[in-house]
N, C-alpha and C positions, 0 to 999 in steps of 0.2 A: 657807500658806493664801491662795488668791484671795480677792482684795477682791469685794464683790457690783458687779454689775450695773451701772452707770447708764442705769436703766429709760429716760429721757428720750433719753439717747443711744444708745440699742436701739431706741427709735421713732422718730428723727430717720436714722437709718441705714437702716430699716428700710424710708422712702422712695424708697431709690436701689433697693428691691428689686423686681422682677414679682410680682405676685398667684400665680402658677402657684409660681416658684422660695418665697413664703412658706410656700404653703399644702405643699407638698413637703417643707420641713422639721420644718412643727408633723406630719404624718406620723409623716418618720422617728425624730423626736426620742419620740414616744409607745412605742415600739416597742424604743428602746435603753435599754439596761442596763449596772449597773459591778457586781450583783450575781455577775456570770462574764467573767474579763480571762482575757487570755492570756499567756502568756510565751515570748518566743524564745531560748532560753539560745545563745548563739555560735552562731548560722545565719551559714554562708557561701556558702551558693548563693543567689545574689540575687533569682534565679526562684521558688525554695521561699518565702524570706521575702517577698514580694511577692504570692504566691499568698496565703501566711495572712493577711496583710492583710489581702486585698480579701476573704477568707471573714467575716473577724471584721466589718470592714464589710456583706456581705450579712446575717448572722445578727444585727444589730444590736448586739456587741458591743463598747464605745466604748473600752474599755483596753487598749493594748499594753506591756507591758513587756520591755525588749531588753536581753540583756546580751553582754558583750563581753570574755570572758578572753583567749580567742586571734585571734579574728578580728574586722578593721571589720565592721562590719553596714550594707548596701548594697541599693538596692531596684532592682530590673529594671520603668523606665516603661511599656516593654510589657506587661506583668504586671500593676502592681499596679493601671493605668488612674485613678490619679487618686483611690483609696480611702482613704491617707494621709493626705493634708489635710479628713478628715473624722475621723479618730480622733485618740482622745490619749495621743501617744507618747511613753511615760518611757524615757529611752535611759540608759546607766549605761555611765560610761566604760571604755575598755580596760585592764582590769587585771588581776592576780589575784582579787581582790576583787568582782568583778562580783555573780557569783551573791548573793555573802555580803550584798549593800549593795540588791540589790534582795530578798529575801526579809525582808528585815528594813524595810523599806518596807511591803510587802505585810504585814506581821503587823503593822505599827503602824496599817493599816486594815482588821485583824478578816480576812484572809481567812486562809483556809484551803489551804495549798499541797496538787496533785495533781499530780505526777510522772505522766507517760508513759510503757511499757514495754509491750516484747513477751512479756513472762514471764506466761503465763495461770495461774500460780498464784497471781498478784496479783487483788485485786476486778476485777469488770467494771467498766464506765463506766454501766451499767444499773443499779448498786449504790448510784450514788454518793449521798450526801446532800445536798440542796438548800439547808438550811436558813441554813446559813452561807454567805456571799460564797465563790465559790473563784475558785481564779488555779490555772488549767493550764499545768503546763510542756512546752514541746516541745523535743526536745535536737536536736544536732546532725545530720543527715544520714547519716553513717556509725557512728559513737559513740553515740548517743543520750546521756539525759542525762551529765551529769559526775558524779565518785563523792560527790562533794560532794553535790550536787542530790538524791544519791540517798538520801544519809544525813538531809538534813533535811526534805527534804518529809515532807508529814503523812500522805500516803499515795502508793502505786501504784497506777495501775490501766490498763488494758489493752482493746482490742478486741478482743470474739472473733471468729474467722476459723476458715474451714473450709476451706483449701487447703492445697496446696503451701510457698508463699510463706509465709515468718517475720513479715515487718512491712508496713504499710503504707507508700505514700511519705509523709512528714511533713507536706505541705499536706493530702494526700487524709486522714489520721489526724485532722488540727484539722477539716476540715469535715465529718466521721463526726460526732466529739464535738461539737460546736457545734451541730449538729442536731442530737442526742440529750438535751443538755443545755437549750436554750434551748427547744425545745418543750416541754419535762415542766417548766421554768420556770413556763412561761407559762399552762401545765394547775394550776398548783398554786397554793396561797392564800399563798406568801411572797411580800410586796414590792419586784418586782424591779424595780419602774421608776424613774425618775430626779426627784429633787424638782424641785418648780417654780426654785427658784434655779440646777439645774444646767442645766436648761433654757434659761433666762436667758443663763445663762455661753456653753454650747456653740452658741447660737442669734448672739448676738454673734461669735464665735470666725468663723460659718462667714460670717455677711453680710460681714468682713472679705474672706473667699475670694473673696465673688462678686463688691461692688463696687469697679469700677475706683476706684484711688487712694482707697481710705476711707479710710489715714492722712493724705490733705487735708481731706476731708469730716470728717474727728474732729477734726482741728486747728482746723477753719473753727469747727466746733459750741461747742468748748469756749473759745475765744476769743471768742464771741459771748454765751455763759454769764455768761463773764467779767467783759464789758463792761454786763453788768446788775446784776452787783452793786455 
């Protein structure tokens, strides 16, 4: 568990910040949510996992969860443009264990695992229930999820489609569902915004990003704390 804030050294950082880049944040930060994360089970196309990214970043979804049975997980710069360092990324090392050690994460914070699949005798994504936090899995590029993944998520469900074509590509599948989800979120009366301390938290996190050398400015701050008591 993160320690809170130091409000004082939220505002004394908050100095090195533009009025434009502040007021940008209290924005974005109104708008995101940990009520709906995502999950990358073993993506090895570094393009795909880079695209879902920068989706979950647009749709204001602040949770990635990455796992890593058979492959590193790898982002393509040109892709994900810098979306990264605005989310927060639980990575779960290369094991067999992956999937197991991140679902069991996710259920120790109440969500509700949803598998992805092209099987329309699965629910829609139009089905879904809001009410509980969910974490969406997205599986591998050619594989979809692992058998594993399949057996313990809490459900299936699927896009309907009216063509030819069996699946969608796996970025263009997260940013279907992310728009489908976060908008009937955001229509609906469950609390999906982030409390004032996460705010705090992720507000810190990002003025870290923007100003040059804030581990001086933090060193300078707290040393001068210091020297007042």
């Amino acid at each position: 568990m993160k320690e809170k804030v130091n409000l004082e050294l939220l505002r004394y950082l908050e100095g090195f910040v533009t009025p434009n880049k502040i007021k940008l944040i209290q924005e974005v930060l109104a708008h995101r949510t940990r009520h709906v994360s995502v999950v990358m089970e073993d993506f090895y196309h570094s393009q795909n996992a880079s695209a879902v990214m920068r989706t979950c970043d647009c749709f204001g979804v602040q949770d990635v969860y990455i796992t890593q049975r058979l492959h590193d997980y790898n982002v393509n710069p040109n892709v994900v443009r810098g979306a990264s360092k605005w989310l927060s990324i639980h990575k779960f090392d290369r094991e067999e264990q992956s999937t197991r050690k991140c679902f069991k994460e996710l259920r120790s914070k109440n969500y509700r695992i949803v598998g992805t699949t092209p099987n329309p005798n699965c629910a829609s994504i139009y089905e879904l229930d809001l009410e509980q936090p969910l974490a969406v899995v997205f599986g591998t590029e050619k594989q979809g999820l692992s058998d594993y993944a399949k057996q313990e998520v809490d459900q299936l469900v699927y896009i309907p489609m009216y063509g030819f074509t069996e699946s969608f590509n796996v970025s263009v599948s997260a940013a279907l569902i992310l728009n489908e989800l976060v908008n009937r979120l955001k229509k609906s009366a469950v609390p999906w915004q982030l409390s004032q301390e996460e705010k705090h938290t992720l507000t810190f996190e990002w003025y870290q990003q923007i100003v040059k050398r804030s581990d001086l400015h933090i060193k300078n701050f707290l040393q001068e704390q210091s020297g007042k008591k």
